[in-house]
C-alpha positions in Angstrom: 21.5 9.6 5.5 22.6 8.3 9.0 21.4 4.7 8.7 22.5 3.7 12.8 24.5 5.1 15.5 27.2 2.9 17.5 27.5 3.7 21.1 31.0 2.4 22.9 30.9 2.3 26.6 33.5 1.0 28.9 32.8 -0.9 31.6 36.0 -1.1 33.4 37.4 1.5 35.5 37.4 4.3 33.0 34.6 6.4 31.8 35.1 6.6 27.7 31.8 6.9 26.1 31.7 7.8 22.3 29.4 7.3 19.5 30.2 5.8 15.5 27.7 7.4 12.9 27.4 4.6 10.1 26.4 7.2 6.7 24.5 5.4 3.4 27.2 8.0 1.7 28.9 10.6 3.1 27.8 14.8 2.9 25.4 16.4 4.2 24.0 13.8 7.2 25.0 16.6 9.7 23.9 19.7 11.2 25.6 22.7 9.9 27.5 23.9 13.1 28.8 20.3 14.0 32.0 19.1 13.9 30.2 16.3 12.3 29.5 17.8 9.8 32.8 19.5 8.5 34.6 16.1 8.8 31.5 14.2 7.1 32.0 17.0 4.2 35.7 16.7 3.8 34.5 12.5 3.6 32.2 13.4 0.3 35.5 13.6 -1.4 36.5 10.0 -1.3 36.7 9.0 -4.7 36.2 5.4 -4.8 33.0 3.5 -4.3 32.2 1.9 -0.7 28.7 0.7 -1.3 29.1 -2.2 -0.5 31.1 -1.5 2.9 30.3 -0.1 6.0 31.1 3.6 6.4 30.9 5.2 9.9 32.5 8.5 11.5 33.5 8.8 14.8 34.2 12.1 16.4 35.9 12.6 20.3 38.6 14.0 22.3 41.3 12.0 21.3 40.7 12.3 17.5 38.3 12.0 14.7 38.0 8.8 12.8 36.7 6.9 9.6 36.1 3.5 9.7 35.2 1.2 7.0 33.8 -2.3 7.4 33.5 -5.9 5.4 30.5 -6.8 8.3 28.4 -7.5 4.9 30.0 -10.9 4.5 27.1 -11.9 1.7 28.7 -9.5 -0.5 32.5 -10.2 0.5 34.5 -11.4 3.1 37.6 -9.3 3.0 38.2 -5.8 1.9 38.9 -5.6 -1.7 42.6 -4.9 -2.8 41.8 -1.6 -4.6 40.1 -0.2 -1.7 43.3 -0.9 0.4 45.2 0.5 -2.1 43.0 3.7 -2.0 43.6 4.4 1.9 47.3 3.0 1.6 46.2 0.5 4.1 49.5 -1.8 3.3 49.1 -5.0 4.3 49.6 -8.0 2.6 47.0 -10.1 4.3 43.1 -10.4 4.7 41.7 -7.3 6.1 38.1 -7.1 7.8 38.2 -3.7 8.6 39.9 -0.9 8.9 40.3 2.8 10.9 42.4 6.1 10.2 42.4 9.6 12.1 41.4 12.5 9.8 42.8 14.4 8.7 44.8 11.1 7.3 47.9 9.8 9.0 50.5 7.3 8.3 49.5 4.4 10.6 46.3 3.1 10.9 44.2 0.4 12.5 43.1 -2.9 10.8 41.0 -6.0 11.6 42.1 -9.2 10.9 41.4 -13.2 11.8 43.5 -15.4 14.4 45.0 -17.6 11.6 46.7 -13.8 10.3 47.3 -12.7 14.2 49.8 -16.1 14.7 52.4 -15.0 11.7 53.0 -11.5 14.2 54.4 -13.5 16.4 53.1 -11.0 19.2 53.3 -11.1 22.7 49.4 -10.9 23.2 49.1 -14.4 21.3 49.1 -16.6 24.2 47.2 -14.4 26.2 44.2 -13.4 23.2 44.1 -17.3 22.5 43.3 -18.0 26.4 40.4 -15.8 26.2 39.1 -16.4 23.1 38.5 -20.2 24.5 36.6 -18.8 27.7 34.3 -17.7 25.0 33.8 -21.2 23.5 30.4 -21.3 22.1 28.9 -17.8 22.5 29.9 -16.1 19.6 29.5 -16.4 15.6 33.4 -14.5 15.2 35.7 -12.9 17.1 38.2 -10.3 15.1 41.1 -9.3 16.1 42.4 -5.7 15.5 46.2 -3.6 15.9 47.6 -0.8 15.1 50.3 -0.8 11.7 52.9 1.7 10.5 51.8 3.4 7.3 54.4 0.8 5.4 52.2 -2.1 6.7 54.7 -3.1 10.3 52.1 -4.6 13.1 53.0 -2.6 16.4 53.3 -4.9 19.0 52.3 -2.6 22.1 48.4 -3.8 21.8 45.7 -6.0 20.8 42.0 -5.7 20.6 39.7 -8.9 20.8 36.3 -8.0 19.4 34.1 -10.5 20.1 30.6 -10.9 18.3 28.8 -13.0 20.6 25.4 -14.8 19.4 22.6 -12.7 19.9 20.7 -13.3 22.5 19.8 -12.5 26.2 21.3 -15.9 27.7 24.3 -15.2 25.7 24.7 -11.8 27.0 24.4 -13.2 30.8 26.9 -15.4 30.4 29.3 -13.3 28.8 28.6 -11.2 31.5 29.3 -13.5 34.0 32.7 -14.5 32.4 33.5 -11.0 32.2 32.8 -10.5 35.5 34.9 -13.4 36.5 38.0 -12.4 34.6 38.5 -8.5 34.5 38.1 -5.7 36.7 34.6 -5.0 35.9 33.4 -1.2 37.0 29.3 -2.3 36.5 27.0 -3.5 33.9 24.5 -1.4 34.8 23.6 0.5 31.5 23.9 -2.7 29.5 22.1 -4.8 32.0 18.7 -2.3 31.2 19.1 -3.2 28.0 18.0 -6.7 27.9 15.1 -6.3 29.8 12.9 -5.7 27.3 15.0 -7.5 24.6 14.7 -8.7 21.4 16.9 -9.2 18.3 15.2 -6.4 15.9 15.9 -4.0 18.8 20.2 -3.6 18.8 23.3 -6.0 17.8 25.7 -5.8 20.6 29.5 -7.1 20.9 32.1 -6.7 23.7 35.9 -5.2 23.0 38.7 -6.7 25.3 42.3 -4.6 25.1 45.1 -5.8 26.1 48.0 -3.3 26.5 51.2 -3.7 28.9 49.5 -4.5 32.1 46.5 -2.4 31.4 43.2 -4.3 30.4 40.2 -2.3 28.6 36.6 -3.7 28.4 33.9 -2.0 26.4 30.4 -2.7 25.4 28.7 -1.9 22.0 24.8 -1.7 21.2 23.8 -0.2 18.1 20.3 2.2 18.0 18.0 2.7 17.4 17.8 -1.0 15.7 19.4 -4.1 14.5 20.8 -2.8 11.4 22.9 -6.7 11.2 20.0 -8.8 11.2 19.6 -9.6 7.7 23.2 -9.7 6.5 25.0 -10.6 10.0 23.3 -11.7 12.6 21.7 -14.6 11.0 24.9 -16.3 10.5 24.4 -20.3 11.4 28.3 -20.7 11.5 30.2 -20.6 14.6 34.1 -19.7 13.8 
């Protein structure tokens, strides 16, 4: 069963709009003639138990991807070491999240906390700590995500700052205005209409800033057609 869809929007200058699928299991949550649904098939054949993760498929021009999630913090924190091992995600510190391109490659994509992002010694550092403090205060975590070389090597060439801010409608206008402030903004129109009916049952919503060479990428999340966070996220008390 599809439990919630993921839309990703950006709202600088380009035009990328895809949606994640988050499964109770994977198999048979797609029509037949769907690309969906062949991808979500080949999935059923995972042979290791992610019950307690979650699972979501995203499908789009540049590539078809599974990505598995530790967002139930009650249950754990960080993805379990045999679950790593499973997906050859080799890493030797705390991973949040992760994402692989099926059929499955070498590298990957993993989500990790500022305290594992200073040991890279990258040359986003400076630039992801600066913006993480113009964010002081309107978010209960903030996780950071690269790419990695199938033997576990960060590759220095990006960074994404995912920030979860505290939801709300205040919080989201003045995230807005920050945004607005400090990037090259194309128009919060579409997310704007959101809030003006708002209220926390209705979607969870977090922003993704990219920085890569001189390139910056902003996007906005909302999930639909609920809140699947608010009983195991987005009642967190503790700001990080």
């Amino acid at each position: 069963m599809i439990r919630y869809q993921m839309s990703e929007r950006e709202i600088t200058k380009g035009d990328h709009l895809s949606h994640h699928f988050c499964v109770d299991t994977f198999g048979n949550n797609f029509d037949l003639d769907t690309t969906h649904y062949v991808i979500d098939q080949e999935l059923s054949k995972i042979d290791i138990d992610l019950l307690d993760y979650e699972r979501a498929i995203t499908v789009e021009s540049k590539g078809n991807f599974l990505h598995v999630s530790c967002l139930r913090k009650s249950i754990e924190e960080y993805m379990r070491e045999s679950v790593r091992n499973y997906f050859n995600i080799n890493v030797d510190f705390p991973v949040i999240y992760f994402t692989k391109k099926i059929p499955f490659t070498y590298n990957f994509k993993c989500g990790f906390y500022l305290n594992t992002y200073k040991k890279f010694n990258s040359v986003y550092f400076k630039k992801t700590l600066s913006t993480i403090k113009l964010l002081k205060g309107l978010y209960y975590d903030i996780i950071l995500a690269g790419d990695f070389t199938g033997d576990g090597r960060f590759i220095d060439e990006s960074i994404n700052i995912e920030v979860m801010p505290v939801q709300s409608k205040e919080t989201y206008f003045k995230i807005r205005d920050i945004l607005s402030n400090n990037f090259e903004i194309d128009n919060f129109h579409f997310s704007d209409k959101l809030f003006d009916n708002y209220s926390l049952d209705k979607f969870h919503f977090h922003f993704k800033i990219k920085y890569s060479g001189d390139d910056t990428i902003v996007k906005f999340y909302h999930t639909l057609p609920h809140n699947p966070y608010i009983n195991y996220y987005d009642n967190k008390k503790n700001f990080r």
